[in-house]
N, C-alpha and C positions, 0 to 999 in steps of 0.2 A: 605613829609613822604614817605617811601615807597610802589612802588605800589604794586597791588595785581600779583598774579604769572601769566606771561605771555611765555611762552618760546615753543621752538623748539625742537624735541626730535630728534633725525638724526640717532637715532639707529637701524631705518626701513628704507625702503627704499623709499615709499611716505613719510618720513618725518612729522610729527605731530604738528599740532598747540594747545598746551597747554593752556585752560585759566581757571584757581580758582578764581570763584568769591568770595572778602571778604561779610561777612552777612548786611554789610552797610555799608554807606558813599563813595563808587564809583563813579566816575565823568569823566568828560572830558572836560581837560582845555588847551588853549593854541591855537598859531598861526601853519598851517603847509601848505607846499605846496606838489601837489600832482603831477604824474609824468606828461610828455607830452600828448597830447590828442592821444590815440590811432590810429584814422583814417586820421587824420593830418597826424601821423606822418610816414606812409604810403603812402599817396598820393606826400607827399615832395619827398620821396627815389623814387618813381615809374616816377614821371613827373622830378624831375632830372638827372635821369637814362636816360630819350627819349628826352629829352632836347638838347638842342647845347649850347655849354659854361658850365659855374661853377654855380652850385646849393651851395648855403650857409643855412645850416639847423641851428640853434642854439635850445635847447630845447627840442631835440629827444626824446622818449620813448626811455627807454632802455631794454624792455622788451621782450622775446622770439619771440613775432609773427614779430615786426618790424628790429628784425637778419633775420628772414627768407626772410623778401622781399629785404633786402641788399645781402643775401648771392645768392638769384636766379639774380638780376640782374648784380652783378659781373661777373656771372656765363654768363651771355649774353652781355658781353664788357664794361661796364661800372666801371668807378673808383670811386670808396667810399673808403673816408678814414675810420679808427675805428671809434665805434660808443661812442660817448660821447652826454653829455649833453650843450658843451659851442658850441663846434661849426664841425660838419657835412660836412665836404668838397664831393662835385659829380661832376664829370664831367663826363659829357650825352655823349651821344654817337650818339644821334638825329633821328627824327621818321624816322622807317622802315629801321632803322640800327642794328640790336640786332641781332648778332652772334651766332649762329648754336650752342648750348652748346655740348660739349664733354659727357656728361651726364647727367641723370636725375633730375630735379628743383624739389628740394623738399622742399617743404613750409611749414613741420613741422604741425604747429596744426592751422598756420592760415590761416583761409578760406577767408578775405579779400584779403591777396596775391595771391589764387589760381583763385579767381573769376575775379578779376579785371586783373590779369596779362596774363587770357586766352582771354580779348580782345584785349590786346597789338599781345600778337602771333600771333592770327590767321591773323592778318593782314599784315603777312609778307611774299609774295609771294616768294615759292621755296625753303622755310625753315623748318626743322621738328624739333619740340620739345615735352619732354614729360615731366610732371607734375604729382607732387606723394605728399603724405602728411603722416602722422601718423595714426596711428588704428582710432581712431576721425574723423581726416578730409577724410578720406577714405571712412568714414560711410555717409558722407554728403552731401546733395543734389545737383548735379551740374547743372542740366539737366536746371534751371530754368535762367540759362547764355547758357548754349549749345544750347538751343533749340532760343533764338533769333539771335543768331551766326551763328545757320543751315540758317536760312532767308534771313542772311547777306551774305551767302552763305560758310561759315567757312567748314572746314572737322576735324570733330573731332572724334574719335573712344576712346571706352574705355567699363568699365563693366557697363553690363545692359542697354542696348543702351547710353553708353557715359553719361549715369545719375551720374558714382561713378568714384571716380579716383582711381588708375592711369590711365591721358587722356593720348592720342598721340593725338599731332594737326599739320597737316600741312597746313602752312599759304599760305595763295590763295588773289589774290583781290576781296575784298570786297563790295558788294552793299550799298548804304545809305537805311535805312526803318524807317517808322514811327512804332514804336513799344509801343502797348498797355499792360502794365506790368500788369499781374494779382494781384501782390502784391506790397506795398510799400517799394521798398527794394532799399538802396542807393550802396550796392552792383553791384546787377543786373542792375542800371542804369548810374551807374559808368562803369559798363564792355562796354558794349554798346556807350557809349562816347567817352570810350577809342579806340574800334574798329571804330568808326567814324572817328579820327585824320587822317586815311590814306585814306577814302573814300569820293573818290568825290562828292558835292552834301552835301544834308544835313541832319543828322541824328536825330530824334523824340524821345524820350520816356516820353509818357505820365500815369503818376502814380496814382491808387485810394485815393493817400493821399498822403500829400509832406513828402517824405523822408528829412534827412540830406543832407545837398550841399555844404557838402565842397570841390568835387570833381569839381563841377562849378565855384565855388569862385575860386579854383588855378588853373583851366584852363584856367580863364579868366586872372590870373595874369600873366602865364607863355606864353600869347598871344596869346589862342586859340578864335577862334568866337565864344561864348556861346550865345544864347540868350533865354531868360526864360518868361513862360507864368506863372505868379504864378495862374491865374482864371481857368486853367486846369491843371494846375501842370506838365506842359509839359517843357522841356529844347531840347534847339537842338543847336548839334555842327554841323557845316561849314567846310568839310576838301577841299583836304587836307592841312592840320595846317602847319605852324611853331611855334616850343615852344623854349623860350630863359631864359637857368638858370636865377636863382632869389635867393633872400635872404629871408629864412623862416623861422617866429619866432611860435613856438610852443607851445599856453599857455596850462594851468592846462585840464585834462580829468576829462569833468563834469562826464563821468562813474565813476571814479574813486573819486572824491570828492563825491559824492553819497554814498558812503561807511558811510565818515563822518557827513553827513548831518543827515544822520538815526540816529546814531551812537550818535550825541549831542542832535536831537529829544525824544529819549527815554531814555537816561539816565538822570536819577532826578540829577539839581542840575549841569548841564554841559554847555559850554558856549566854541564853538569855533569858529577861522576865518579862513577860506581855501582862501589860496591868489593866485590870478593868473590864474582862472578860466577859461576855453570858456565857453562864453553865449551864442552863435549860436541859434537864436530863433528854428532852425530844431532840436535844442537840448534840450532846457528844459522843457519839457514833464516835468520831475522831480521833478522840481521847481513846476509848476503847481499842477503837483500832491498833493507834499508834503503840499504845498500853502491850497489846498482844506480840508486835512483832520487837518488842524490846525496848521501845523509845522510854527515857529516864525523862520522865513529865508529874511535876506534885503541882499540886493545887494550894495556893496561899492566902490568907486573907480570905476565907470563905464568909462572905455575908448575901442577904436582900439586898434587891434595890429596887423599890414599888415593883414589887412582885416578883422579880425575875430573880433567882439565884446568880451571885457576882464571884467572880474570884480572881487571885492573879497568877497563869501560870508561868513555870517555870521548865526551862527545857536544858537539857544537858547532852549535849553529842558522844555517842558511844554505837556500837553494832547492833544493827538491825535484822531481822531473821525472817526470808518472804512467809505467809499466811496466807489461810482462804478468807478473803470478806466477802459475805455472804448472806443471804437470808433476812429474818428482820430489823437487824442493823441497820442493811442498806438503805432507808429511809430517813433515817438521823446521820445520815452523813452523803447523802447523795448530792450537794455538792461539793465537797468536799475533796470524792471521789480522783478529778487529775492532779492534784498534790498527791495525794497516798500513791498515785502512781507512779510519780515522781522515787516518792519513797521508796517503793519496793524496789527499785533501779538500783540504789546501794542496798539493797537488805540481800543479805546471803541466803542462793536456794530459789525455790520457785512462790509467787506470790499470784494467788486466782482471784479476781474483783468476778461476781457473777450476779446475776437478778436485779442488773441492773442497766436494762434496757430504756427506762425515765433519758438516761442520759443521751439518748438520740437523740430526742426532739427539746434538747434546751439552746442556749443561743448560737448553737453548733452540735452539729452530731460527734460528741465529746470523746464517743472510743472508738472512734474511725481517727480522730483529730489527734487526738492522743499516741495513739499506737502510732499515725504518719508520721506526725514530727517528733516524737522520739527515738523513734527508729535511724530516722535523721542524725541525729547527735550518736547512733551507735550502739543502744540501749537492742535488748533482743525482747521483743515486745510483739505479741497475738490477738489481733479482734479476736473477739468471740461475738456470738450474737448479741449478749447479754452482760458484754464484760470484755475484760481482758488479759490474759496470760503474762509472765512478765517473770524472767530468768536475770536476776539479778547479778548484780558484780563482775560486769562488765565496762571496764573503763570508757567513758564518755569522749570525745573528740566536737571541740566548737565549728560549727559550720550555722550558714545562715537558716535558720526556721521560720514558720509563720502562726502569728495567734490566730488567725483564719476568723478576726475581727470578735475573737471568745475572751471575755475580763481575765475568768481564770485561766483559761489557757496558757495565755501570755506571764500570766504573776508563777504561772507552774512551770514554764518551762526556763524562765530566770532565772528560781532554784535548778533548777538542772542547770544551769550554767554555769551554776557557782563550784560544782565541781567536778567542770569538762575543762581539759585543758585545753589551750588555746583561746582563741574568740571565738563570741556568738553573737549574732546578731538576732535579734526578733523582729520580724517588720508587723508593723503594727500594735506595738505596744501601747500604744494611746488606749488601744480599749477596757486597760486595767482603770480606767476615771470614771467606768460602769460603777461599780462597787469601792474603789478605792483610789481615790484621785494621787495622793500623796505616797504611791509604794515605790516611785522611783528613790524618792527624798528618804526613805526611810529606812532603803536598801543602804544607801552610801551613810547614813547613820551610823548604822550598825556595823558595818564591815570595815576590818583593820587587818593590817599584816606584821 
């Protein structure tokens, strides 16, 4: 039958995501696969970029932030073919090789390019480059990589003591340090790993809570010395490295399957299977979550795929029950985070997100952003400084929102629209092509009445 009206309106210039809910019988049925994992698909183009030999990606994101970190390391000698999804050709250029760029690296709105690719620089003695991003990533904290690069002995200059970009970095040799990260951030300890690859000796960062590691996992594959303490959450590279292209396969971004998982959670009467998954146990926080407040979520098809655990999940809409997320969870799913809030909207009772204050300074301050436009739609919804309170099962009513230019923002308040009566509009839904170009396409996929 046909479904209910989901469409694009293009006659502004953020672009609007339309959705009329019918007064019943709404669902969500069907198999989909979701794009590459975001921070994979990253780490592949940046360690086949400093790499020696052919990098083979298959599976890439094709998504805004991961053009940016193709288009800066072009920009520093290295050959990437176009970006598709079958197959990713890189030939590295090899550590402590990256070419003096003619101009300024602009990395657009994503801050994993900027952060991780200012460890790469600064360790390139006699070299200058400068680093620049969008109105967003300009806004964004850097200082929390600059200042363990100062230690490393990096020179980095920019606004507000080198806290905001545009940096200037000129690359010097680098010290090894054992570095105690105030926060759990696979970022910040990614950058640092990366600045270790050309520093003699051995480099630390030990974390209040295990970040993501996928940054470890292809280090190790592309044949850096990684060696990890999981009992202090400590990893330490060995330089200086050699790293030798590889062939990397890209599964499903549990961020972005997270969409749908909500998504078949709360709509009555919905029944989907996302195939192709990473299940990276420093990633499913999600799972967990969703696991705790009821969500009927099995995992199928459990395999590898060059190193990453795969699987295909499967979601079943049934009563959700609000929860505390809290503590060191909140690091394996911190972004994740404005879906689950989304969730807890139908989840019966009160639902507490806390300790997770990260979410200020990401492309948006996420639980200001959150708690506004949900409230919006009706939801009874509390900043907290560190979170957000959120009394669930209170009927939704569509009215116009904004993604306040946030990827997930925008893919998280869609799901809430899906079961507010009435219309909703999103202005500016275009900025779901951050992370996942094809979620309008995939919405009207799935949805049937």
């Amino acid at each position: 039958m046909k479904a209910p009206i989901v469409t694009l309106n293009s006659n502004v210039d953020a672009r609007d995501l339309i959705i009329a809910r019918p007064a019943a019988g709404l669902s969500l049925q069907g198999r989909i696969q979701v794009p590459g994992d975001k921070s994979i698909s990253h780490r592949a183009l940046m360690l086949g970029s400093i790499a020696r030999g052919e990098t083979r990606i298959s599976g890439l994101l094709l998504g805004e932030d991961p053009r940016s970190t193709a288009n800066c390391f072009r920009a520093l000698g290295a050959e990437i073919s176009p970006l598709n999804t079958e197959k990713v050709q890189v030939v590295g250029i090899g550590l402590g090789e990256c070419s003096e760029p003619t101009d300024v690296l602009d990395c657009g709105n994503s801050g994993t390019t900027m952060r991780l690719m200012l460890g790469i620089l600064a360790s390139h003695p006699g070299r200058f480059f400068t680093v620049t991003g969008d109105k967003s990533l300009r806004a964004r904290p850097m200082s929390r990589v600059v200042q363990p690069l100062g230690q490393m002995g990096a020179q980095v200059w920019g606004r507000k003591q080198a806290s905001l970009a545009p940096l200037a970095i000129q690359g010097t040799q680098l010290q090894p340090i054992h570095y105690h990260s105030p926060v759990a951030s696979a970022q910040v300890k990614s950058c640092i790993l990366l600045a270790g690859l050309m520093t003699a000796g051995e480099t630390t960062v030990t974390e209040p809570a295990l970040s993501r590691d996928h940054s470890e996992r292809m280090l190790q594959a592309f044949g850096a010395s990684v060696s990890i303490d999981p009992e202090t959450n400590s990893v330490t590279v060995t330089g200086p490295a050699q790293l030798q292209g590889q062939s990397v396969i890209v599964p499903g971004d549990i961020s972005s399957a997270a969409f749908w998982l909500v998504a078949g959670a709360i709509v009555p009467g919905s029944e989907l299977i996302i195939e192709n998954v990473g299940v990276n146990p420093t990633r499913t926080g999600v799972l967990e979550a969703l696991e705790m407040m009821g969500a009927d979520i099995t995992q199928e098809n459990q395999r590898v795929v060059a190193g990453e655990p795969v699987a295909d999940l499967r979601v079943k809409s049934g009563p959700l029950q609000g929860w505390e997320i809290a503590g060191p969870i909140i690091p394996r799913l911190i972004d994740e985070i404005p879906i689950l809030a989304v969730a807890a909207v139908f989840a019966e009772g009160k639902t507490i997100i806390k300790d997770a204050a990260e979410l200020r300074v990401k492309e948006s301050d996420r639980i200001a952003v959150m708690a506004r436009q949900l409230n919006r739609l009706g939801a009874r919804v509390t900043e907290l400084p560190d979170g957000l309170e959120i009394i669930g099962g209170t009927p939704l009513t569509g009215t116009d929102v904004q993604s306040e230019s946030d990827h997930r923002i925008a893919m998280s308040l869609a799901i809430a629209a899906l079961n507010a009566t009435g219309t909703t509009t999103i202005s500016g839904a275009s900025a779901a092509a951050i992370s996942y170009p094809d979620f309008t396409a995939t919405l009207q996929q799935v949805l049937c009445i």
